[in-house]
Legacy VTK file of the C-alpha trace (Angstrom):
# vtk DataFile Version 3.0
C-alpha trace
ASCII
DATASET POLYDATA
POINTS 161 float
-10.488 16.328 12.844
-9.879 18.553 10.194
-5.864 18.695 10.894
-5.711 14.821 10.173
-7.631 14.597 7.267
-5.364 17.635 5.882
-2.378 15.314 6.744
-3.269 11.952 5.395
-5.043 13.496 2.355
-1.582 15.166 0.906
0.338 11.872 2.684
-1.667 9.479 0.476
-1.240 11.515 -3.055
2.485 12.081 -1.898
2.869 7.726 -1.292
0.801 7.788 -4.900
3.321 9.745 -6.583
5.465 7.687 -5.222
3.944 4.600 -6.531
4.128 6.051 -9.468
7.227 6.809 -9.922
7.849 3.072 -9.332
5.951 1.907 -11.842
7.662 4.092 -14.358
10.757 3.051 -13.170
9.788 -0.957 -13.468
8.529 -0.629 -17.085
11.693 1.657 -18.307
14.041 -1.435 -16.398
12.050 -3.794 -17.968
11.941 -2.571 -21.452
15.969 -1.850 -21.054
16.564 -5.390 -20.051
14.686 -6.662 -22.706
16.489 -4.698 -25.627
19.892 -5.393 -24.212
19.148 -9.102 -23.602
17.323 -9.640 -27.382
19.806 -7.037 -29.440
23.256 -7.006 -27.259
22.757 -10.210 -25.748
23.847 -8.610 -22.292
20.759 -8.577 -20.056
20.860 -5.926 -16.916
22.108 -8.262 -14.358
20.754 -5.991 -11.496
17.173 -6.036 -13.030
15.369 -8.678 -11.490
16.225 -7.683 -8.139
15.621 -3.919 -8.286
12.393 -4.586 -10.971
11.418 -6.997 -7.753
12.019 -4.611 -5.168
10.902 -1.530 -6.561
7.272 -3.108 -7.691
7.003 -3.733 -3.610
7.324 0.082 -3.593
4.854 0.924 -6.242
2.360 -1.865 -4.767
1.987 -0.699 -1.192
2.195 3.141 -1.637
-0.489 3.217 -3.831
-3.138 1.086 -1.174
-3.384 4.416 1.101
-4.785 6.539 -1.768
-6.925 3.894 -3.153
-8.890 3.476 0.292
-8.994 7.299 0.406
-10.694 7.733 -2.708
-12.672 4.346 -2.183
-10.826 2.797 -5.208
-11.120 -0.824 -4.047
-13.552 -3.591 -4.883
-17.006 -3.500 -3.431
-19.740 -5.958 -3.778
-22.829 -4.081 -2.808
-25.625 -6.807 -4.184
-27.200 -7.334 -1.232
-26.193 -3.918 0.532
-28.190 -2.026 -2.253
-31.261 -4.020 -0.973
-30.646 -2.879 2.624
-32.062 -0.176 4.700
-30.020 2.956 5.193
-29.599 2.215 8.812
-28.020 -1.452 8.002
-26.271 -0.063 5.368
-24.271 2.017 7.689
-23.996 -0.654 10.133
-21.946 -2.918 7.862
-19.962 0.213 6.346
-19.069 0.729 9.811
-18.233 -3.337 10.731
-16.225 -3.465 7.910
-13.834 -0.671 8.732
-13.457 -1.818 11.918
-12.060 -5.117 10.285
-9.816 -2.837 7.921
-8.598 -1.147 10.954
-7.513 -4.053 12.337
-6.157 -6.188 9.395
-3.976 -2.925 8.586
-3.159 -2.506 12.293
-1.847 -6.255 12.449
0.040 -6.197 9.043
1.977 -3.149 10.028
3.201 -4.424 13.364
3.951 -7.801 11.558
5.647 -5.697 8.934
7.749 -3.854 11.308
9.015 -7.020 13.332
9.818 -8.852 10.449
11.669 -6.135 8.539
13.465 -6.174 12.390
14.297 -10.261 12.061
15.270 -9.372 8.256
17.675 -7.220 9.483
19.137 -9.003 12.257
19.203 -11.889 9.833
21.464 -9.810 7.413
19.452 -11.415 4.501
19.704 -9.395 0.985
18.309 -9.545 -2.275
20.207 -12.709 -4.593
21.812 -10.770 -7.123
22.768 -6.917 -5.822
22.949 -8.043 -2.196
20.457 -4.842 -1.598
18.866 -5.318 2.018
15.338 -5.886 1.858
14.319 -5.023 5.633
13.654 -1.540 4.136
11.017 -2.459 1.832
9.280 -4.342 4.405
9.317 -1.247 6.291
7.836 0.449 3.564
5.210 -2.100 3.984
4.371 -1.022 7.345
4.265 2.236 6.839
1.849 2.236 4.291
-0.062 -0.151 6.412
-0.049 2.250 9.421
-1.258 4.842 6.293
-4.008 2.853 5.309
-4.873 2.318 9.111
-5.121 6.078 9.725
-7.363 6.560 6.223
-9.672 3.862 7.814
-9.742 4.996 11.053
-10.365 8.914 9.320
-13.218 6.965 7.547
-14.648 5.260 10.664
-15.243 8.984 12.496
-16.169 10.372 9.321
-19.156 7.588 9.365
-19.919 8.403 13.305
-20.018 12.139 12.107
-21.933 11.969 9.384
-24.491 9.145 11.012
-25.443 11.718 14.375
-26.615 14.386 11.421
LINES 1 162
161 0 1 2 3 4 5 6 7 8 9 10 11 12 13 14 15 16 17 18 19 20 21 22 23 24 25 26 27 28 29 30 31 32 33 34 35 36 37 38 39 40 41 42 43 44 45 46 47 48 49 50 51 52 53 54 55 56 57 58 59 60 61 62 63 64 65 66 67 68 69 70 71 72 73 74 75 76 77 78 79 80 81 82 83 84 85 86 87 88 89 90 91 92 93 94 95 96 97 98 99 100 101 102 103 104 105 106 107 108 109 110 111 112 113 114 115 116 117 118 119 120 121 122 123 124 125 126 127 128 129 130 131 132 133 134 135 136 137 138 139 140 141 142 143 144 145 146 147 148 149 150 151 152 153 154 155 156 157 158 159 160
């Protein structure tokens, strides 16, 4: 086990950098487009699209870190009032779900991005393909489906102690 979690550990901070990066790059576009539209009067005519695109990027490589580090939303009202035992019952019911809802969303990511590309459809105003963001979308989705599935024997592990 300890091979995997030493590959999707780095993999996740790698796809966070990553979604960084994007996010720099959105707000320096975005800033740029606003100065030349309000003082040249010449907006970036490409900036819509790749501002579009690239926030797709920064979106879904920053899920697989977020679920590594347990960065998401949890209501634990009622959990806190549970037994241990239930406690981990529901922790484990839930990944399962996650492992699935990931699992699904990458294949449907990866088959779509495939009838995108057949399709030949491209963004409106740089005529950029999208299929590959889509992919992108998958395989952050397959990410996030190994982090849960890391999580899930983790829980089995740490509940026969």
């Amino acid at each position: 086990m300890g091979k995997f979690d030493k590959f999707m550990t780095p993999l996740s901070k790698w796809f966070h950098v990553i979604a960084g990066i994007g996010m720099i790059y959105v707000l320096l576009i975005s800033v740029a487009d606003i100065i030349m539209n309000k003082v040249f009067k010449d907006p970036i005519n490409w900036a819509f699209d790749s501002i579009g695109l690239v926030a797709v990027i920064a979106i879904v490589f920053a899920i697989p870190e977020v679920q590594v580090n347990h960065g998401h939303i949890e209501v634990e009202v009622l959990e806190a009032r549970l037994s241990r035992f239930w406690r981990k019952i529901i922790g484990l019911f839930v990944n399962v779900l996650g492992i699935i809802l990931w699992s699904i969303v990458a294949w449907r990511s990866f088959l779509y991005g495939i009838d995108i590309l057949r399709s030949g459809e491209v963004s409106m105003t740089v005529e950029m393909p999208i299929y590959p963001f889509i992919w992108f979308q998958g395989i952050c989705a397959v990410a996030v489906t190994l982090v849960l599935l890391l999580q899930t024997i983790n829980h089995f592990r740490m509940r026969t102690r």
